[in-house]
C-alpha positions in Angstrom: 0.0 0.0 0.0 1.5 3.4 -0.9 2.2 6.0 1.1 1.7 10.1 -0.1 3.4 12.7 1.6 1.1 15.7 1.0 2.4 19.3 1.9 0.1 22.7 1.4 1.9 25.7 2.2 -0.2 28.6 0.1 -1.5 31.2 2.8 -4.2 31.8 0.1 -6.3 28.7 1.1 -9.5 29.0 -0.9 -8.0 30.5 -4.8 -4.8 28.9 -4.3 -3.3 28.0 -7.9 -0.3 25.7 -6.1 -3.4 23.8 -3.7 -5.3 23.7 -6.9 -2.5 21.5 -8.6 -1.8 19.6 -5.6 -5.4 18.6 -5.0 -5.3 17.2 -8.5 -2.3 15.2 -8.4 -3.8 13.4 -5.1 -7.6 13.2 -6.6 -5.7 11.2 -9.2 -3.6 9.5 -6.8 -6.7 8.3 -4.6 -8.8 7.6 -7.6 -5.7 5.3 -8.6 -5.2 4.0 -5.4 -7.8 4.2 -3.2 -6.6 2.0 -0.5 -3.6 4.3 -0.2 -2.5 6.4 2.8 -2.1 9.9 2.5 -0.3 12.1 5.2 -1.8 15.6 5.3 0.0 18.6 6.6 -1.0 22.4 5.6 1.4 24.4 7.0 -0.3 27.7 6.8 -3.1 26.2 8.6 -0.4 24.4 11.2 2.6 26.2 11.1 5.5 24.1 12.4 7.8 26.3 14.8 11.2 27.4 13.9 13.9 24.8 14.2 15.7 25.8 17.9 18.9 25.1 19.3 17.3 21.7 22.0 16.0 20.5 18.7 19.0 21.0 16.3 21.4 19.4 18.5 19.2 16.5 19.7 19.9 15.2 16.5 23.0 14.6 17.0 23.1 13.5 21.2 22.1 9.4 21.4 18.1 9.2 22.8 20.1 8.1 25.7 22.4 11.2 26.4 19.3 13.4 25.5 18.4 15.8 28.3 14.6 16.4 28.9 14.5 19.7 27.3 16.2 18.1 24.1 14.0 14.8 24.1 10.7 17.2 24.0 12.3 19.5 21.4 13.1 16.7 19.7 9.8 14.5 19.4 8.3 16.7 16.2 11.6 16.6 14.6 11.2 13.2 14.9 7.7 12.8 13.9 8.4 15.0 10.8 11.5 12.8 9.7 8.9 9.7 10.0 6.2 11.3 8.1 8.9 12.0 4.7 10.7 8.8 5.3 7.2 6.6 5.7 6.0 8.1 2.7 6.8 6.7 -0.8 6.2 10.2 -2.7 6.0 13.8 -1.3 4.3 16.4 -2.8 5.1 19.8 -1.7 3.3 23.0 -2.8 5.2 25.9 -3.2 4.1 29.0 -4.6 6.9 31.9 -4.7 6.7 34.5 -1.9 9.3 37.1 -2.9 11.1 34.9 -5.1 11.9 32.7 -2.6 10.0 29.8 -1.1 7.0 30.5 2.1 9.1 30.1 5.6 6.4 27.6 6.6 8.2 25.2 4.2 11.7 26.4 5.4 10.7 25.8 9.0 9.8 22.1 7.5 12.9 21.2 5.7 14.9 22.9 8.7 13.6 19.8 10.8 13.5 17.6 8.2 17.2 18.2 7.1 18.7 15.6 9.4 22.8 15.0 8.8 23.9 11.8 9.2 20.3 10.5 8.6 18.1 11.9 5.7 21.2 14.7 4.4 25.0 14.7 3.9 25.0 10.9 4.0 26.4 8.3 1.7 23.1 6.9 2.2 20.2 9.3 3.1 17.3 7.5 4.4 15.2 9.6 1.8 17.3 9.1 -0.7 15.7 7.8 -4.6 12.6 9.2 -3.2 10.2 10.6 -5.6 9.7 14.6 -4.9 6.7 16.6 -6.9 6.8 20.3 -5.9 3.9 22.4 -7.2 5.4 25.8 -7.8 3.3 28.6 -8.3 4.3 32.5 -9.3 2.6 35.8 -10.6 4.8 36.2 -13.2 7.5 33.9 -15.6 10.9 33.5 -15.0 11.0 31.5 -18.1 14.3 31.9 -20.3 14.1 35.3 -22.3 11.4 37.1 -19.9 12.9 40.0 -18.0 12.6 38.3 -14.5 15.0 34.9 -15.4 17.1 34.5 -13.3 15.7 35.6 -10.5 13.3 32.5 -9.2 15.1 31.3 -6.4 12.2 28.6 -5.5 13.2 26.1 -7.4 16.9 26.4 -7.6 17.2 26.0 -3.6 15.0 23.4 -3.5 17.0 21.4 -6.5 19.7 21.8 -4.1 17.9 21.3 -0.8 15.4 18.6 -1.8 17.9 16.9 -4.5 21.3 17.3 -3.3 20.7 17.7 0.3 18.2 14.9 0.9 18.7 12.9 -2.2 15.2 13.0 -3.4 14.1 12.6 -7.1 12.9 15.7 -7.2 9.6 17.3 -10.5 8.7 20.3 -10.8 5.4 21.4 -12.0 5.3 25.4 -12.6 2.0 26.6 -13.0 3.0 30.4 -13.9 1.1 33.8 -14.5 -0.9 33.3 -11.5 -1.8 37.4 -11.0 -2.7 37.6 -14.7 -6.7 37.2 -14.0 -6.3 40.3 -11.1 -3.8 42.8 -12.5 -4.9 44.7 -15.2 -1.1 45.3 -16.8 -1.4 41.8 -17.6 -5.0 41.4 -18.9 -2.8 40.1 -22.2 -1.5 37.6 -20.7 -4.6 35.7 -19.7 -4.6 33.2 -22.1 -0.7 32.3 -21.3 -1.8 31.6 -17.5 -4.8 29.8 -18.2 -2.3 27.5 -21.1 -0.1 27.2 -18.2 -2.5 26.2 -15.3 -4.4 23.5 -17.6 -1.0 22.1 -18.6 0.0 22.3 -14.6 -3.4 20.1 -13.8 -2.8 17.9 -16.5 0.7 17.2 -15.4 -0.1 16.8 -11.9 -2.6 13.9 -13.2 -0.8 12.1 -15.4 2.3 12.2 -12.5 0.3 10.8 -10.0 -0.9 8.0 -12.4 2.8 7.6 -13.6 4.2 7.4 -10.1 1.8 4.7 -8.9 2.4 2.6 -11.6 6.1 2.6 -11.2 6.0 1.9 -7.3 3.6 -1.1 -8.5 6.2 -2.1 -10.9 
């Protein structure tokens, strides 16, 4: 039976165009596999705290040496490691927020980013793992527009989610977001809505693919 990590992170929780994609991808999932388990957290809803110092260097103090201010600091680090490494896909969603990613995904991968265990490992316990991130944006940062370059979403989490933790990371980039609400971009309707069918359709046809190689 598999196992779906599924991470909301948009603050906009009832027109959001990166919870719009990943309620696709795990309708399809479901519909697929309806005796799978699916692991919920929405961290705008449920923000997880900051990663602190008890926390940080529980992680690398034996459960036995741990002092009782670690061992409590240390049981939701613990229950968030679980959660990726019990699942057999994560999806993330996350939109850009000033070009960068929302902290409520930060304060995540901060507890999630484990070294010696899931990071900076010869074998990260995470590691092969199939990643989807659902990354949303006003604009395009596509080659030739006059903001490449400057989307720092899914360059850090390349490096953070692929490199760091080892997962096989896909990116699905539904773009143009603000083009329905802004009037300077009233042109560029029909590019958004090309790009958030495409975005729907991807996150479908991923799902479906995924599944079938885990059955394989």
């Amino acid at each position: 039976m598999a196992t779906l990590l599924h991470i909301d992170t948009s603050l906009n929780r009832e027109n959001s165009h990166s919870r719009a994609v990943t309620a696709a991808f795990r309708e399809a999932w479901e519909n697929e596999h309806k005796q799978s388990t699916v692991i919920y957290r929405d961290l705008d809803a449920e923000p997880i705290p900051h990663l602190q110092a008890a926390a940080y260097y529980a992680g690398y103090t034996p459960a036995t040496d741990q002092s009782p201010e670690e061992r409590a600091a240390f049981a939701l680090r613990a229950k968030l490691i679980e959660e990726a490494e019990a699942a057999d896909v994560i999806l993330l969603g996350a939109p850009m927020y000033n070009y960068s990613i929302p902290s409520t995904l930060k304060a995540w991968l901060d507890h999630v980013f484990a070294v010696g265990r899931t990071a900076m490992t010869e074998n990260p316990s995470l590691g092969g793992k199939p990643a989807v991130v659902v990354t949303s944006r006003g604009g395009s940062y596509q080659q030739g527009t006059p903001q490449h370059g400057n989307d720092y979403v899914q360059s850090y989490l390349h490096q953070a989610l692929g490199t760091g933790l080892g997962l096989d990371v896909t990116f699905i980039v539904p773009e143009l977001t603000l083009a329905p609400t802004v009037p300077a971009m009233a042109d560029l309707v029909p590019l958004f809505e090309a790009s958030r069918t495409e975005a729907l359709t991807a996150a479908e046809t991923h799902a479906k693919e995924l599944l079938m190689r885990l059955a394989a």
